[in-house]
C-alpha positions as CSV (number, residue, x, y, z in Angstrom):
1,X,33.9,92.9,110.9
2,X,35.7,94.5,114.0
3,X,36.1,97.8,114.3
4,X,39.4,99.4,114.3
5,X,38.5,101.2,117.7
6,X,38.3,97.8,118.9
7,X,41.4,96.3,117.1
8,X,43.5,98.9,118.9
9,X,41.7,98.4,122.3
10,X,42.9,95.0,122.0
11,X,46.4,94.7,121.1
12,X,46.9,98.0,123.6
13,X,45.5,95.4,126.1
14,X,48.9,93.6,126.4
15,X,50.7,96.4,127.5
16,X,48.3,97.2,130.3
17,X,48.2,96.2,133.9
18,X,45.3,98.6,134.8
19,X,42.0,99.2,133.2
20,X,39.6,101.7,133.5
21,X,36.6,102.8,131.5
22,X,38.5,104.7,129.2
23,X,40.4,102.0,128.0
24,X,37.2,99.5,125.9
25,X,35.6,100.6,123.2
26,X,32.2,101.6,124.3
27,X,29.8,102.9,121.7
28,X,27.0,105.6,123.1
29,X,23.4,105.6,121.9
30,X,20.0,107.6,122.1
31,X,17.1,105.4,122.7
32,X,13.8,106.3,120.9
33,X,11.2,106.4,123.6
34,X,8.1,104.3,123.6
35,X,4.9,105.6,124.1
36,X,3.6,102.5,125.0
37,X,5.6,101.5,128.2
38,X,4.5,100.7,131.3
39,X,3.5,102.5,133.7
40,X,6.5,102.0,136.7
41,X,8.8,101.3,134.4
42,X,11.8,103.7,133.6
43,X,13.9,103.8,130.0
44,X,16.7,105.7,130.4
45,X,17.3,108.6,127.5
46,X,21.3,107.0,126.9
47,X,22.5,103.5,126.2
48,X,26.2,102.4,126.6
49,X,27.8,99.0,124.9
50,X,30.9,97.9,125.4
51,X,31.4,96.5,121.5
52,X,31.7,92.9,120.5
53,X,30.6,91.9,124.1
């Protein structure tokens, strides 16, 4: 089911001629660290998604 963050974002969307970050509904997350990664590899401490992409 969508969101109605994103259900706004969309029918705003017709109005617009100029996007910017501020203007999709992103959704922030904490990742849980592994203790088993790699050595060389980096997993950063925040995730960002743009929703229902």
């Amino acid at each position: 089911m969508l969101s109605i963050n994103v259900i706004v974002k969309w029918t705003l969307s017709f109005l617009k001629e100029d996007w910017g970050i501020r203007d999709y509904p992103v959704r922030f997350r904490e990742q849980i660290r592994a203790e088993h990664t790699k050595e060389g590899l980096y997993m950063p401490r925040f995730i960002a998604q743009i929703e229902n992409w």
